[in-house]
NULUM-964193 format. One record per residue (C-alpha): x, y, z; residue in three letters. Coordinates in steps of 0.1 Angstrom, whole numbers, padded with zeros to 4 digits, always signed. Example, Ala and Ser with C-alpha at 12.3 -4.5 7.8 and 13.67 -1.06 7.14 Angstrom:
<sites>
+0123-0045+0078ALA +0137-0011+0071SER 
</sites>
This chain:
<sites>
-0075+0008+0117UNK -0089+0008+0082UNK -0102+0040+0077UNK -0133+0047+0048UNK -0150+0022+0056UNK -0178+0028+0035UNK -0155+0026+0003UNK -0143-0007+0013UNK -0177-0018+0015UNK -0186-0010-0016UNK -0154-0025-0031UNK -0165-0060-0021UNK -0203-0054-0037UNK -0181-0045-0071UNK -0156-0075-0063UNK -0187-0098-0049UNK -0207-0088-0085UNK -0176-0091-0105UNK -0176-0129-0095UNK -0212-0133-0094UNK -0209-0149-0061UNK -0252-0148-0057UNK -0256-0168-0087UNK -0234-0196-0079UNK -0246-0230-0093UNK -0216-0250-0083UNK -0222-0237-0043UNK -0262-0238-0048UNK -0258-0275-0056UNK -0252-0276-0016UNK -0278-0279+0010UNK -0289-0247+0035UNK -0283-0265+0066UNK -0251-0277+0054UNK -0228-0257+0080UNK -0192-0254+0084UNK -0161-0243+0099UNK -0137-0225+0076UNK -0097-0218+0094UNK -0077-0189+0067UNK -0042-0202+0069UNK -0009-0184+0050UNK +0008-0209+0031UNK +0037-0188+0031UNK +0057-0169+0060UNK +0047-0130+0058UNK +0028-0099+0071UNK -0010-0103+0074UNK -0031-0071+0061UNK -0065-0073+0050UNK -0083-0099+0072UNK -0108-0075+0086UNK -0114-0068+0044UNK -0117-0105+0039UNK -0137-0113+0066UNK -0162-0087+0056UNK -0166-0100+0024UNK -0177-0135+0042UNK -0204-0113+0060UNK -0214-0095+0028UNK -0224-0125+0012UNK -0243-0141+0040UNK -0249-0114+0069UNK -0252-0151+0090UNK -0217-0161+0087UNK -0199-0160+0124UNK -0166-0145+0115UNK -0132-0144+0142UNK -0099-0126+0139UNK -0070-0148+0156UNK -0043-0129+0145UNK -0046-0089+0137UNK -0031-0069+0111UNK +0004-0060+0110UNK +0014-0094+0127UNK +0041-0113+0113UNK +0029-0148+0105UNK +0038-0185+0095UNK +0032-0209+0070UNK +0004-0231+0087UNK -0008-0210+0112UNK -0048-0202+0114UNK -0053-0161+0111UNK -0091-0163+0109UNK -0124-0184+0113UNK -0157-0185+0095UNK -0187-0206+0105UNK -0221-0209+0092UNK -0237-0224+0056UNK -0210-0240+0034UNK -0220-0226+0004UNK -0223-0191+0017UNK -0183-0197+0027UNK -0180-0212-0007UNK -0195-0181-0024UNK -0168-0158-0008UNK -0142-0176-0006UNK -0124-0164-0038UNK -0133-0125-0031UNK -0122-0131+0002UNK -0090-0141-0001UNK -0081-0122-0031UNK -0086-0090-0012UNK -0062-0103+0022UNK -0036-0122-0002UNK -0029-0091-0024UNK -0030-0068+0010UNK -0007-0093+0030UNK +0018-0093+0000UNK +0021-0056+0000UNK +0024-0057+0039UNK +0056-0084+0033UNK +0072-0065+0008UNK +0072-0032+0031UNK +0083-0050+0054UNK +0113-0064+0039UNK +0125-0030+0030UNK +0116-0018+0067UNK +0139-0045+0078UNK +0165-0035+0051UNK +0171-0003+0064UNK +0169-0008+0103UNK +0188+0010+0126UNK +0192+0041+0097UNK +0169+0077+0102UNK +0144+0066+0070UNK +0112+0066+0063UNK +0097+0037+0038UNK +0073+0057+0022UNK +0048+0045-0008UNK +0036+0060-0039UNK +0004+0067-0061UNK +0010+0031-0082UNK -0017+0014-0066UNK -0043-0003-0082UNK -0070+0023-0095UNK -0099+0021-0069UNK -0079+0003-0040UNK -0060+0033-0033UNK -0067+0031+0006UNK -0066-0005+0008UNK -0027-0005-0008UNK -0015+0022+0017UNK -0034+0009+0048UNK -0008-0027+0035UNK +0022-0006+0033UNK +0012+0012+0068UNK +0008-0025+0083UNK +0042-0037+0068UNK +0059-0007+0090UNK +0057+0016+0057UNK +0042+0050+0054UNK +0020+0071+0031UNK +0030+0099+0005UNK +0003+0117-0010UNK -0031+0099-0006UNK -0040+0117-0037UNK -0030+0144-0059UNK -0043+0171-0039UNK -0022+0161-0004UNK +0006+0182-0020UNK +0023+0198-0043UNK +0049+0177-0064UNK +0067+0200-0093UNK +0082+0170-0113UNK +0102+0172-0144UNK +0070+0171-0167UNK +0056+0208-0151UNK +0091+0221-0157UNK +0095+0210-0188UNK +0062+0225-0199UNK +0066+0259-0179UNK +0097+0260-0198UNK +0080+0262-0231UNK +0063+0298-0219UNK +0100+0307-0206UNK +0088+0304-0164UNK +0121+0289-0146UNK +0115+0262-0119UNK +0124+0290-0094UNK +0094+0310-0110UNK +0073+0283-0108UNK +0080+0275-0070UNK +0070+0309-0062UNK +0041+0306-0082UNK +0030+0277-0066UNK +0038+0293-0029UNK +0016+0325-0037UNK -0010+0301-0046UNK -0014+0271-0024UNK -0027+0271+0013UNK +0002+0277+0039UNK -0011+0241+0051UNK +0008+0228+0019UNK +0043+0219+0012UNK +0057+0221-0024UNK +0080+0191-0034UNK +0098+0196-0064UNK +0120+0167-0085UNK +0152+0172-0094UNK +0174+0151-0118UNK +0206+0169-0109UNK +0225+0187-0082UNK +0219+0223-0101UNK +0185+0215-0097UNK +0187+0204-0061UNK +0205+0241-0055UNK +0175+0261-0074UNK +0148+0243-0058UNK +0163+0244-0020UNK +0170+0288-0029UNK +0134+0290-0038UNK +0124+0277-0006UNK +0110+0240-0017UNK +0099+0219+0014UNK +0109+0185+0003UNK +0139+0177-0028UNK +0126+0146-0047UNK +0161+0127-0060UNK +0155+0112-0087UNK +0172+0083-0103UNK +0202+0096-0088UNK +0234+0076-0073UNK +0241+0076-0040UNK +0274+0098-0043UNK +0252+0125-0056UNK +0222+0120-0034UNK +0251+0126-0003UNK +0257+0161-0017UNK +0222+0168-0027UNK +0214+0159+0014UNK +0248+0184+0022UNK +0230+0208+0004UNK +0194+0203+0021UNK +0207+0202+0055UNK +0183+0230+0080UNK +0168+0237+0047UNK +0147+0215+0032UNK +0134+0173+0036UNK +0152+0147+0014UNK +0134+0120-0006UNK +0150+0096-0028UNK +0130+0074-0057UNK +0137+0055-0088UNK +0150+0021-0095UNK +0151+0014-0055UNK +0149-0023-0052UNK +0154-0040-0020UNK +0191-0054-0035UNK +0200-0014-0035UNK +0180+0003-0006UNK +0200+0004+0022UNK +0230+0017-0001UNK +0206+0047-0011UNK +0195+0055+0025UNK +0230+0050+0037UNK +0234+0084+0015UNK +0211+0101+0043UNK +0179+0104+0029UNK +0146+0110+0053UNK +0124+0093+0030UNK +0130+0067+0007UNK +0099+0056-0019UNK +0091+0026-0041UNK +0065+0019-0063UNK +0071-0018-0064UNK +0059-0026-0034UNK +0023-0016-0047UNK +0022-0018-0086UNK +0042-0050-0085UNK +0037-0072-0050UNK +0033-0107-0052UNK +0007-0119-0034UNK +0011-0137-0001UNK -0006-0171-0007UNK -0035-0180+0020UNK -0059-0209+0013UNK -0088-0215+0034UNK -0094-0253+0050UNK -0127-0260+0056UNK -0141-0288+0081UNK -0177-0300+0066UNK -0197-0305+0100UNK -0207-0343+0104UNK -0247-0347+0105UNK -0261-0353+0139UNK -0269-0388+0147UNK 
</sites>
């Protein structure tokens, strides 16, 4: 379930504006009684995400619109297959058409490419896992995709966790603070609620960070011969995550090195879109 609701909501107002969906003269040029049934169809094989999101926008723009999930998120689907139904005034469906299926295309083609790296690794002890490349503003809507492709979350935002990448340890540096010094630092100062994951570029790294009592071991843009001893090293002590230049043509090579979590931001700051259309049947006038 898609939670924030309200923030979704008020997405499609800025998405329904943005397109000026109210002020439509092409859709005014159509009559009120006018009605309509309106089928959303993939054109593609995927993972659907987003058709409560899309549906919503239908309702946004005319509160009359009957809307009707067939299929739920999270379901694989087929090219041709109906997912959804709208009824009520043509050019209401007209008017949100675009939104509509702007917000459940981008969503379902986040869903498919989680799911392609799900699949990749099956039968292996790995977590997909996301990252904060989303699309400014559609934060929760990317990670509720990856969560219906059979991905999970990291950090929601920057204050789910601390992450110590090579940025804070190359400025601590500068006042001579060690990354050991700075892990206890941040220990003494978060809640006990919190885990500290630090990013490490080599296996010296991997050592200091795991002595100083990190939870997590990011490693980053390493290969998998070195990510197998950075795991040896972890082992009882500390969680394993791997990221950097994971594509789905290298993923299950880099979990095979015995990772627990393996993250991508492609499959959020660069997803293609799963293509839906929407086929709409024009009632006939009553005789």
């Amino acid at each position: 379930m898609l939670h924030h609701w309200h923030g979704t909501i008020h997405l499609i107002q800025q998405a329904l504006a943005e397109d000026e969906a109210a002020y439509d003269p092409t859709s005014s040029l159509l009559p009120d009684d006018l009605t309509s049934e309106a089928l959303m169809m993939p054109k593609a094989d995927g993972v659907l995400a987003g058709v409560d999101v899309a549906l919503a926008v239908f309702r946004e723009v005319d509160p009359g619109l009957e809307t009707t999930v067939m299929v739920p998120d999270g379901s694989r689907v087929e090219k041709g297959m109906y997912v959804a139904s709208i009824r009520g005034r043509m050019a209401s469906i007209l008017r949100a058409e675009r939104t509509a299926l702007n917000f459940v295309q981008r969503m379902s083609g986040i869903a498919t490419a989680t799911a392609e790296f799900v699949k990749a690794v099956e039968g292996l002890p790995v977590q997909i896992i996301d990252t904060r490349k989303t699309v400014p503003g559609f934060r929760l809507l990317d990670k509720y995709a990856v969560r219906m492709g059979g991905g999970h979350n990291h950090r929601m935002s920057t204050g789910d966790g601390v992450l110590i990448k090579d940025n804070h340890i190359a400025a601590m540096a500068t006042r001579g603070e060690s990354m050991t010094q700075l892990i206890k630092r941040a220990q003494s100062q978060v809640p006990h609620t919190i885990r500290i994951e630090v990013e490490c570029d080599t296996l010296e790294q991997v050592r200091e960070a795991v002595d100083a009592g990190a939870d997590i071991i990011l490693f980053d843009n390493m290969t998998p011969d070195q990510m197998r001893e950075g795991v040896d090293i972890c082992r009882g002590r500390a969680m394993t995550e791997a990221s950097g230049g994971i594509t789905i043509d290298n993923v299950r090579e880099v979990a095979e090195a015995g990772v627990d979590l393996l993250s991508s931001g492609s499959i959020t700051h660069s997803t293609k879109a799963l293509d839906i259309s929407l086929e709409v049947r024009p009632d006939r006038p009553s005789s």
